[in-house]
N, C-alpha and C positions, 0 to 999 in steps of 0.2 A: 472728468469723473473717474474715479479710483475704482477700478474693478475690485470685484469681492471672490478669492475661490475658497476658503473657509476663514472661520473666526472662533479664534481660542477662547476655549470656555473658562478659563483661570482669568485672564488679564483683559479681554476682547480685542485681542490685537490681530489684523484683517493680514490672511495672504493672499496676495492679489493674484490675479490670474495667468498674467505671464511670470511670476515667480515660480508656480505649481507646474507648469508648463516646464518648463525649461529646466526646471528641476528633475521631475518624473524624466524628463527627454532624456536627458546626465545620467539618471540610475537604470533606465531603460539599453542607454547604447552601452553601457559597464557589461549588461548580463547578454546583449544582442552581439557583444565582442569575439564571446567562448565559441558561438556559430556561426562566426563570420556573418553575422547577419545585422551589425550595429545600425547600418541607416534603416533598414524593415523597421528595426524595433524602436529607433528611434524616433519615426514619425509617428508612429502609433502613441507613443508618450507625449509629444507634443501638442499632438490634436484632440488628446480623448477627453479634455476637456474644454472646448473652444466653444462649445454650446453656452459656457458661462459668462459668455462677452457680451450680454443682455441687459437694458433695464430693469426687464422683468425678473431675471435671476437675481440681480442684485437685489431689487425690493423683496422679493424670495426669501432670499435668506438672511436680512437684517430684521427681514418678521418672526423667520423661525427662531431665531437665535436671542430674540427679545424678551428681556420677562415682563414686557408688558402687552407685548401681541399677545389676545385669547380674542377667536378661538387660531389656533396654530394654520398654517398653509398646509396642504398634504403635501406629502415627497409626491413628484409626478406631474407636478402641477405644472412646472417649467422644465422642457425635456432638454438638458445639457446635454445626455450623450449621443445624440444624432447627428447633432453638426458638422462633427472632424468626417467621420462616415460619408455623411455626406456630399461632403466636400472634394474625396478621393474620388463618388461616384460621379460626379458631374464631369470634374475636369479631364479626366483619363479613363471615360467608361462610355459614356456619349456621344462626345465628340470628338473629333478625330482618334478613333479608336486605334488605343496600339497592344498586342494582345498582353506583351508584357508589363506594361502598366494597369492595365485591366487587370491582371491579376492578383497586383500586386493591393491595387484597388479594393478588391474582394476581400482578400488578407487579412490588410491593414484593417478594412474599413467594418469587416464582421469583428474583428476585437473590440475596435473603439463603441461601434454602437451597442456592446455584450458589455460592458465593463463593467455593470451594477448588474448583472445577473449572468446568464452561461449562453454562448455562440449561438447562434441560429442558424434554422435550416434556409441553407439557399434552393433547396429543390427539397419539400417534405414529400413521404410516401402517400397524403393527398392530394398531392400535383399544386401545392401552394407556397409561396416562399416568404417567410416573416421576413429576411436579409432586405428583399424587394419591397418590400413593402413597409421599414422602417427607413429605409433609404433616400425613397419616392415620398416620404412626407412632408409635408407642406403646412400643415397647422399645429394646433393642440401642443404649446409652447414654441413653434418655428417660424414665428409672426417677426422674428428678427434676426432670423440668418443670415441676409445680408449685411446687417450690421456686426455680426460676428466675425467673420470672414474678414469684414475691412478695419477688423479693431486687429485680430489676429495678425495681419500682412502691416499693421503699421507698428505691434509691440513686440509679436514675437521674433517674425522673419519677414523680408520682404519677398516678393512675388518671384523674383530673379533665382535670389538664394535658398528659396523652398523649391524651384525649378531642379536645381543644381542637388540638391538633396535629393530628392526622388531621383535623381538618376540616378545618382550612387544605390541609393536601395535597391533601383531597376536591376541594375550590374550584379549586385548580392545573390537576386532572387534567382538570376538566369545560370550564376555559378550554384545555386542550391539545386535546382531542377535538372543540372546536366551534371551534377557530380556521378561517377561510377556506384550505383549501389543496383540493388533488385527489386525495388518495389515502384510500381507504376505511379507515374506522373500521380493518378489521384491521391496515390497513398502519401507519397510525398507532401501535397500541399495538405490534404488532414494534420500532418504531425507539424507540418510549416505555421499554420493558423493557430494550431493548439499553443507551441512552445509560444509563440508572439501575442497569440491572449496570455500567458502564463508570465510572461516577463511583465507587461502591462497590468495586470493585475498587481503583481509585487509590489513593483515601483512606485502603481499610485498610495498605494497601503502604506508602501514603509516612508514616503514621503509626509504624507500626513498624517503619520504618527509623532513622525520626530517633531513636525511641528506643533501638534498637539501637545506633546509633552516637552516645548522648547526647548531641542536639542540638536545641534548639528552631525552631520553626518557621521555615522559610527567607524572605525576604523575599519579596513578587514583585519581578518585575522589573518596573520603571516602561517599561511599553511604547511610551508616546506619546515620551517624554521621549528614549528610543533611537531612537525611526523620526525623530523632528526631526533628529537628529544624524545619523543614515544619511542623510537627504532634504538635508541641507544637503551632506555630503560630494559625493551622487551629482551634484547642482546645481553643483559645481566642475569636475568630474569631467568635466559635460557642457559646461561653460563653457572646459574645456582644448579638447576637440574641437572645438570651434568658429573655433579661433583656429590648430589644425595645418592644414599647408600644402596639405592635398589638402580641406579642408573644402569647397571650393565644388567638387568634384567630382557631376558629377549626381547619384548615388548616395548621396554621404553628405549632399547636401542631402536629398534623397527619407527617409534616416533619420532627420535631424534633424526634418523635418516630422511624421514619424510620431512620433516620442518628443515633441514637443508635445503634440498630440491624444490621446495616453494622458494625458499629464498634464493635457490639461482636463477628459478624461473620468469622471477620478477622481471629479471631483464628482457625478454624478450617483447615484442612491440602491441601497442593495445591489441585487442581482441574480444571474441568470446572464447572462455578454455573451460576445463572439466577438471575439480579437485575431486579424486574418489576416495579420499580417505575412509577407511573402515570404520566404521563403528566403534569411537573408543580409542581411536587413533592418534585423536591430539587435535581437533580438525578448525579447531576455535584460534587456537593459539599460531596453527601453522598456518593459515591465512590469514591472520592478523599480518603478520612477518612478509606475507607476499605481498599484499595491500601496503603495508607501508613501505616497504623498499620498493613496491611499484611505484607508486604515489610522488616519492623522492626522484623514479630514475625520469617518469614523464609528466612530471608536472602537476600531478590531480589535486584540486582542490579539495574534496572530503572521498572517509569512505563510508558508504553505507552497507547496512546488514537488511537482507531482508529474510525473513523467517516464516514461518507458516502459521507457528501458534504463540500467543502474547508469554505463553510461560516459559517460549524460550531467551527472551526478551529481559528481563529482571535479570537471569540466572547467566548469561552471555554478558550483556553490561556488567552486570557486576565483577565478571569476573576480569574485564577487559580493564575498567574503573583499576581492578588494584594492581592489575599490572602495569599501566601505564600511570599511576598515582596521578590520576588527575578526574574531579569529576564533571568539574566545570562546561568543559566542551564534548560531552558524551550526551547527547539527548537522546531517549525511551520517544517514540510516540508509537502506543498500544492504539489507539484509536482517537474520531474526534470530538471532544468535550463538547463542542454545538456543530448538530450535525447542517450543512444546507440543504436548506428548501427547497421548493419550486417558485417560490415569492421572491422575487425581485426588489430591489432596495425601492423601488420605485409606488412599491404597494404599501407602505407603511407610512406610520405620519410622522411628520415633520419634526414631533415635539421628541421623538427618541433619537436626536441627530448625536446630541450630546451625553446620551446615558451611558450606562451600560452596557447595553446592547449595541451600538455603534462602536465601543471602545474596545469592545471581543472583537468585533469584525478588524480592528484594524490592530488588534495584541498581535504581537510578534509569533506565527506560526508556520515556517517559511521553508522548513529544512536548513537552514543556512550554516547548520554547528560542521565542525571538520569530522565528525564519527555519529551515526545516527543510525539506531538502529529500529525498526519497527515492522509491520505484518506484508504477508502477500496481500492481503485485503488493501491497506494502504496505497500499496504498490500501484495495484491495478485503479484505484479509484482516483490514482492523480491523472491518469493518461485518458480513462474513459465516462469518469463520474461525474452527475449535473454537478452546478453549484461554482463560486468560484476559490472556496476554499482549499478543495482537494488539487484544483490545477492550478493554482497558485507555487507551489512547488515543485512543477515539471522542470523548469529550464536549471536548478539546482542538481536535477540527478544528472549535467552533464560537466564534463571533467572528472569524474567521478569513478573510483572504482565500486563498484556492487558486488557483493556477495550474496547468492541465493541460497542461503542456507536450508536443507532441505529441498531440493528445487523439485521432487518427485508429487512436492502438495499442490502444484499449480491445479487450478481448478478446471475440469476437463473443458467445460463449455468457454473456458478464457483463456485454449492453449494458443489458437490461430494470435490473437490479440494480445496475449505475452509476446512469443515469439516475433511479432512486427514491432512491439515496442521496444524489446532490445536489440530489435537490427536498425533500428532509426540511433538509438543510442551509439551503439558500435560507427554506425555509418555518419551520421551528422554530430553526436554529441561527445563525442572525443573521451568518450568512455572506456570502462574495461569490465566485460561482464563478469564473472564466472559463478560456475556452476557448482554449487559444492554437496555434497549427497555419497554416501556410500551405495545407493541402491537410482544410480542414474536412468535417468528416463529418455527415452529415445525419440528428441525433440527435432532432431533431425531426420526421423523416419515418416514425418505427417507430411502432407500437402502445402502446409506452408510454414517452410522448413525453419528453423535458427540455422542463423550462417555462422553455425563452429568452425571455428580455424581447424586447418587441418591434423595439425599435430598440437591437438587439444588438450590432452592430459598432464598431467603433469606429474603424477605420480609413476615411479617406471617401474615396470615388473609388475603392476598392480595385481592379475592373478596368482604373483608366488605371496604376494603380502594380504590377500584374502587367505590362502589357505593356511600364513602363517600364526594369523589374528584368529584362527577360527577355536571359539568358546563353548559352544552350543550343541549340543541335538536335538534335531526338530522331533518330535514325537505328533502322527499325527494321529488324531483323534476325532478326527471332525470326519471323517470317511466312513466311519462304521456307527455312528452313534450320534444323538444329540441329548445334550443337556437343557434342562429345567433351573431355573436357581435352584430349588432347593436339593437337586444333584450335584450343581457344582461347588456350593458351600460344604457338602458332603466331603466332594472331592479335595479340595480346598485344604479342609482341617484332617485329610489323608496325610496330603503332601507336606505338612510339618513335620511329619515323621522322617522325610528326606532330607529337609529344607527348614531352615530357621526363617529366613525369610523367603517371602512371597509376596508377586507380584500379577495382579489380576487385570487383563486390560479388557474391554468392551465396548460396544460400537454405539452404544446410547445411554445418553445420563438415568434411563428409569430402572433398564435392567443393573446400572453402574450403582442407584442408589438403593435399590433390591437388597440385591446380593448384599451390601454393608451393613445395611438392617438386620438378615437372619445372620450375618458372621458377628455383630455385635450383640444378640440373643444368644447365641451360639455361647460368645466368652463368660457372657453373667451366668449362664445355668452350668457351665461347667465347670467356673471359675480361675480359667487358664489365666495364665500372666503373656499371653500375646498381646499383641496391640496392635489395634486397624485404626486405618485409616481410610478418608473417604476425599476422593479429588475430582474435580468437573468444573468445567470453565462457570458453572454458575456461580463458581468461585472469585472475588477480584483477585487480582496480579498479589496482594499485598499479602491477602489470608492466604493464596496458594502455597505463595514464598513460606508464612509458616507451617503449613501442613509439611511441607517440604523439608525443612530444618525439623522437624521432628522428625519423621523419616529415618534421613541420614542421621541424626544421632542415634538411634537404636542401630542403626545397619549398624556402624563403627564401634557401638558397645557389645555386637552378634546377639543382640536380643530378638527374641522372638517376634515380628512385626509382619504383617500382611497390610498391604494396601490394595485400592479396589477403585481405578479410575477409568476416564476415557480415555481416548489416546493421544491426548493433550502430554501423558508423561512420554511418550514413546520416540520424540525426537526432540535430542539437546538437551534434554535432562542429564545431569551429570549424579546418576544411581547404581546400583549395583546389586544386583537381588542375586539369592541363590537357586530363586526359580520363576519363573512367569509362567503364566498362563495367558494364552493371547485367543479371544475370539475370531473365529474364521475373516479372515477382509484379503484386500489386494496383497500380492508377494508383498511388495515394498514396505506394508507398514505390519506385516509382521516380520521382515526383515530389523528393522525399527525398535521392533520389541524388542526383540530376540538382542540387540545392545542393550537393552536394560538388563540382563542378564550376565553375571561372570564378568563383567566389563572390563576389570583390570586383570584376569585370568588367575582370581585368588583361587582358585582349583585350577584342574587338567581339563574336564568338561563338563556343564551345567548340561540341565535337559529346560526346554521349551516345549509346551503341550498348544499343538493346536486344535479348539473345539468347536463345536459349532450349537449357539445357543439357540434355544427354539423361541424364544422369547423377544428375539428382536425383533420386532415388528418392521423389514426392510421391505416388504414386495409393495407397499403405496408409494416411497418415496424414487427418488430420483432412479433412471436406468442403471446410474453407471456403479453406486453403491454396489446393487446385485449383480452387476456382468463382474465387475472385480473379483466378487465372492466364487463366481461360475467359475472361470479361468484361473484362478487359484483352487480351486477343489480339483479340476481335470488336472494340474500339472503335479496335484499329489496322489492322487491315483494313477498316475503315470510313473512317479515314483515307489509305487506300490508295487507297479507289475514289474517295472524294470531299474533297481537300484542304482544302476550306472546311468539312469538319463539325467541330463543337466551336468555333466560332470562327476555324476553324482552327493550332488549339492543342491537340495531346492534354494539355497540362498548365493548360489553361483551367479558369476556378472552376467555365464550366458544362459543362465533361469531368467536373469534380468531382464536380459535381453528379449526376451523370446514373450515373457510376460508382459513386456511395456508394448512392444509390435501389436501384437496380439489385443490388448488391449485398443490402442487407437487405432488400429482396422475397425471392430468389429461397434466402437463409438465415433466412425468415422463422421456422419450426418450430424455430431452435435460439438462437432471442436471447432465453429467458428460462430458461437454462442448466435441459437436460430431464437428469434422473436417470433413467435410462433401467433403472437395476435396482428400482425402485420404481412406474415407469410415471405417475412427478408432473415438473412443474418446480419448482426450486425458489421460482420466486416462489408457488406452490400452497401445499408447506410451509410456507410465510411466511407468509403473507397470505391462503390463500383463504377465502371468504366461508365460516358453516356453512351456507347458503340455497342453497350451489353441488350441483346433483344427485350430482356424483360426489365430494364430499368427506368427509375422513376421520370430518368429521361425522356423516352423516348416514349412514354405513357402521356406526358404533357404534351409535346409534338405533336400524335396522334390524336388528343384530346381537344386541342388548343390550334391546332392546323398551324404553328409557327413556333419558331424555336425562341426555348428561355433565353433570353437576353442576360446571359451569363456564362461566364467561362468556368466555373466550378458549381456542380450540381448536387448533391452530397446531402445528409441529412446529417448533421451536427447537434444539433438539439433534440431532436427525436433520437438519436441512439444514445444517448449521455442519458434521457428521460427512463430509458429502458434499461438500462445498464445497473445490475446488480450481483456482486460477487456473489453474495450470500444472499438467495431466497430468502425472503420474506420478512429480513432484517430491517429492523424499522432506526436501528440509533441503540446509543451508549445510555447509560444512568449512570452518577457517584452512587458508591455505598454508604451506610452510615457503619462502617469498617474502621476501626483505626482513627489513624487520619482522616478518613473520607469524612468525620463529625466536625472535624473541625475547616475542613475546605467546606464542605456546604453551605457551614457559615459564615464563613469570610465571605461567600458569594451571595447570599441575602444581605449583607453591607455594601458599602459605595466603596470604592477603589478607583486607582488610576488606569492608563494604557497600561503600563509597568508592571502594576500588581495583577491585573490581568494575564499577562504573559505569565508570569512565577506560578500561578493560580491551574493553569493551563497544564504546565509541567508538571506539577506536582499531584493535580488529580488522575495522572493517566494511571498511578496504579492502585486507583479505587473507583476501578470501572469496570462495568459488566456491559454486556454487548445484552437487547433485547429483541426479540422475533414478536411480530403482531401478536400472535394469538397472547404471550406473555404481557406485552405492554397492554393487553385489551383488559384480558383478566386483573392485573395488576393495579387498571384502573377502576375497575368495578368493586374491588375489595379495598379499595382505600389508600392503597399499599404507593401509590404514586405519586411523587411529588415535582415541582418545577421551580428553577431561580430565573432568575433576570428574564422577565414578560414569558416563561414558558421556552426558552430558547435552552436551558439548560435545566435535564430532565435527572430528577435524584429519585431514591427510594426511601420510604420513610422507616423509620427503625424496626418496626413489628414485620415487614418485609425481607429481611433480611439476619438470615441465619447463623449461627457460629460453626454448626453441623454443615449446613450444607447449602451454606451464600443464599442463592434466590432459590428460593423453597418452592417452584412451581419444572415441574418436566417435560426435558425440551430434548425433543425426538427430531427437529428439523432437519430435513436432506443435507444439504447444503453443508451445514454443520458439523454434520458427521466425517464429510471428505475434510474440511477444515480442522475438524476439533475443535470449533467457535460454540 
């Protein structure tokens, strides 16, 4: 009998089971290679579908896949992915127990039975373990395991040579767990499990795609051979600059000198390092240059960008697009088109195997391009968020160099959980971090440190080139006074008197869209030839971009122009105002502003006003909003009493310094992101010891009078469950924006895998990010809409603004540290 593991829905032509097998195995050990972990990751490909060696799967799926089966079988009805799982459990966990197959057991065996939904807890915070107890099952489709098992050992491998296999894994894993790094044995097998469901995941996806779409294996792309050709282009690029007529301007020699020293830098051996580039300094371009001449000297397969807010995103790609004249292999991901569930492939029916719905699941979404750039949000949700689309992309950011653009927006509650994910990177994933930010944050001063290389910087002399770049005066204003809108619009239409342009920044889209209201009443009754403008992520990426190009063409024409946003403009915006105004927040991010200011130093010194709005409504929202606010007011009244503190420079490295310290001391209890309905943090879930007094360990011991019958205890499922960058973010919607009119509707039509992916790409910049209360309201006003079964959430037109994108105000915590 011909086993069945899927059937194309074009021709119904059957891939059998040890074809899908042995195949995923192949794409599996390709990606398990880069971590020297080929045989771990390859058994997990081989077996994660061994549950399919069944009569019952068979009749299964020649039902589902029939048009003349009604009514359809449900998914779930024959469990395929238990089998391999439990196959690891029995033979090396039971009986004669060896502790490193046992573990490796666990490993392998929690990806293969997760592989249609996200890992499970082997030890939950209610002393119960789902790992255990889909492992130990016996019925409810496993009425032919043993037949499994012996179809398995007679097509895929036989008994000897899957022996001889697991040992080589064995050997991998015991090199993985005694390599020299810092983080404890548990931490270790968390990132070990995760990367190895992450490879497995891919592989099975991109296997049965290609076959879906009868296509054989795609090529890679030749990495080195493309960064030559970008490093040669950007080397021209730099060789034009060199020769325009303002080159021997201080400043753009001060950049030319800095984009040297990344490119000597390049040579030295991976790490984590620190680009401090100023504000304004070139910082896009001179780590493009260190990225790829690193790339070239050690091998890395992509670079990525990670940034903090989507709008720097559009404006960075693009700018990278034309200097590397290629757009091809540059992919944007702002966020994701269909966010994951909590529903498991398992809970849905059978008759949507072959729709649309299953065809997004398996469109090409992978990280896999050589330059990608996209959010801290992203970042963090492939390492720690449910689902298995976001960690589908983990084992991708390794070979890799990463650039943290902004790296001072990491979000306080996800410092502990950044910093362990790029020491597993640096340590296991043969990565190369850096850090790139003019106003560096002191990631080595918390508890649980980033291991920076020691001679981190890269930039030399960095204090004579802050004080050479310096544009600005800070004026502050937030010490003696607070403003109303309808005082700062006052003030506002003062400062044109000094300033042709202005720039307003503020810490919430209602006082952001306030204020634009009376400066727009303001121009009709007076009849001025100013121009406002109004920017907030309620914005998609697409309309931002043009508010944007409006903008700068009036800057470049010195016409009259005020804009009035969050502070979504205030890093990676490439603007230049003759004045800002920046609402009281942490140093850093009016550090931040204060570069939107003078930027190319077309004067001697601009002034930057700092105020303090009465109008933000911050004391309900999150603590660290207002401690920010706190310790930035003391260290300018400290500048009040005594003008030489800080250097006398509130925007000095060691203001920086002394501000980021400061800071994560006095938010020390919340930077290893506490779940506060379960009374753990999640690095506890993660990682905590079973030797720790209050772990969930040692709770079931004492509960249970006998120890889990497990070598990894860990809540895996539960902290993924819990895990959210951004409070109360519920998911993306298209706009009906632009293009967003015309992708919505190509997504109420039928399409391929293929046109799915292009679909995917192309919507990312006519998307907005939505908070419950907005998706609630949204829904109650009509204003919401859904494609393909509700898995992909749109807005309908009368929702969605010219003025001002989604027309509903969003005050969220969370948000505000992001500017999401």
């Amino acid at each position: 009998m011909e086993s069945i593991a899927h059937i194309r829905e074009s021709d119904g032509k059957v891939q059998t089971v040890e074809a899908h097998l042995l195949e995923v195995k192949d794409l599996a050990e390709r990606s398990g290679k880069k971590l020297n972990l080929k045989h771990v990751a390859g058994l997990a490909g081989m077996l994660h579908d061994m549950g399919k060696y069944t009569n019952q799967f068979r009749n299964y799926i020649i039902a589902a896949t029939s048009d003349s089966s009604d009514p359809k079988p449900k998914r779930g009805e024959v469990d395929h992915s238990t089998a391999g799982g439990k196959l690891l459990y029995e033979w090396f966990h039971t009986t004669n127990i060896n502790k490193l197959k046992g573990i490796l057991a666990e490993v392998v065996g929690n990806a293969i039975i997760s592989h249609h939904s996200y890992l499970k807890d082997y030890l939950s915070p209610e002393l119960t373990s789902e790992y255990l107890k889909r492992i130990r099952k016996k019925d409810q489709g496993l009425e032919e395991y043993e037949l499994s098992k012996e179809t398995f050992f007679g097509k895929v491998m036989c008994e000897q040579e899957f022996h001889e296999y697991v040992d080589q894994a064995a050997i991998e894993l015991q090199a993985f767990l005694t390599a020299p790094s810092s983080g404890s044995i548990e931490m270790k097998l968390m990132f070990l499990t995760k990367v190895i469901f992450s490879i497995l995941i891919d592989a099975d996806r991109t296997n049965t795609r290609l076959f879906e779409e009868n296509k054989e294996y795609e090529l890679t792309i030749d990495s080195k051979k493309l960064f030559q050709t970008y490093y040669d282009r950007l080397t021209a690029k730099i060789n034009v600059f060199k020769k325009a007529k303002d080159a021997s301007s201080p400043i753009n020699i001060l950049r030319s000198e800095m984009s040297e020293q990344c490119d000597q830098f390049a040579m030295k051996p991976p790490g984590i390092y620190t680009l401090s580039i100023p504000t304004g300094g070139g910082k896009t371009l001179a780590s493009l240059r260190y990225a790829l001449n690193h790339a070239l000297e050690y091998d890395k397969k992509r670079i990525i960008y990670i940034v903090p807010f989507t709008t720097i995103i559009e404006q960075n790609a693009e700018e990278i697009r034309k200097v590397l004249e290629d757009s091809e292999h540059i992919l944007e991901h702002h966020s994701n088109v269909i966010e994951d569930t909590d529903h498991t492939d398992e809970d849905q029916d059978e008759d949507e195997v072959n729709t649309a719905q299953q065809k997004l699941k398996l469109a090409k979404d992978n990280w896999d391009a050589p330059i990608i750039f996209t959010t801290m949000v992203q970042f963090l949700n492939v390492f720690y968020a449910k689902g298995s689309r976001n960690i589908r992309r983990l084992h991708n950011l390794c070979e890799s160099v990463i650039i943290f653009d902004e790296v001072q927006k990491v979000p306080t509650p996800c410092l502990a959980l950044f910093n362990h994910a790029l020491n597993f990177l640096k340590d296991y994933g043969r990565s190369t971090l850096v850090l790139c930010t003019a106003t560096q944050p002191a990631l080595d001063y918390v508890e649980q440190k980033l291991e920076i290389h020691k001679d981190a910087e890269m930039i030399k002399h960095i204090d004579d080139v802050n004080a050479a770049f310096k544009r600005v005066n800070i004026i502050d204003k937030a010490t003696d006074e607070r403003f109303t809108t309808d005082k700062l619009a006052e003030f506002v239409h003062e400062l044109q008197n000094e300033a042709r342009s202005v720039l307003v920044i503020l810490n919430t889209k209602s006082v952001v869209k306030k204020l634009y209201q009376q400066l727009i009443e303001r121009e009709a009754v007076s009849q001025s030839k100013e121009f406002v403008y109004h920017l907030s992520t309620s914005m998609c990426a697409a309309h931002r971009q043009v508010i944007l190009d409006k903008v700068k063409g009036h800057l470049s024409k010195q016409e009259k122009v005020i804009c009035v946003s969050t502070q979504l403009i205030e890093a990676g915006v490439d603007v230049s105002f003759e004045c800002v105004v920046r609402s009281l927040a942490g140093l850093d991010s009016i550090a931040q502003a204060a570069g939107r200011c003078n930027r190319h130093r077309e004067d001697d010194i601009r002034n930057v006003y700092i105020i303090d709005h009465e109008e933000e409504h911050l004391s309900t929202h999150l603590k660290e909003i207002k401690k920010s606010k706190e310790i930035t007011r003391t260290m300018l009244k400290m500048m009040k009493r005594d003008p030489s503190a800080y250097g006398g420079d509130i925007l000095s490295r060691q203001a920086m310094e002394i501000y980021f310290q400061q800071y994560y001391l006095e938010l020390k209890t919340e930077l290893n992101y506490p779940v506060r309905t379960l009374q753990k943090n999640m690095t506890d879930l993660l990682f905590e010891s079973k030797q720790d007094a209050d772990s969930c360990y040692q709770s079931y011991c004492n509960e249970n009078k006998e120890k889990l019958p497990l070598f990894i205890a860990n809540s895996y499922g539960t902290a993924a469950k819990h895990f959210q960058v951004i409070e109360q973010l519920t998911g993306s919607a298209i706009v009906p924006y632009g293009e967003g009119k015309d992708i919505i509707a190509e997504l109420n039509g039928s399409g391929s895998i293929e046109d799915w992916s292009r679909l995917l790409r192309r919507a990312q910049h006519y998307m907005v990010n939505l908070y419950r209360y907005e998706r609630d309201e949204l829904d109650r006003n009509g204003g919401l809409d859904s494609c393909l079964d509700g898995k992909v959430l749109v807005l309908k037109e009368g929702a969605y603004s010219e003025q001002f994108g989604v027309d509903i105000e969003n005050d969220s915590p969370m948000g505000l540290l992001l500017g999401i």
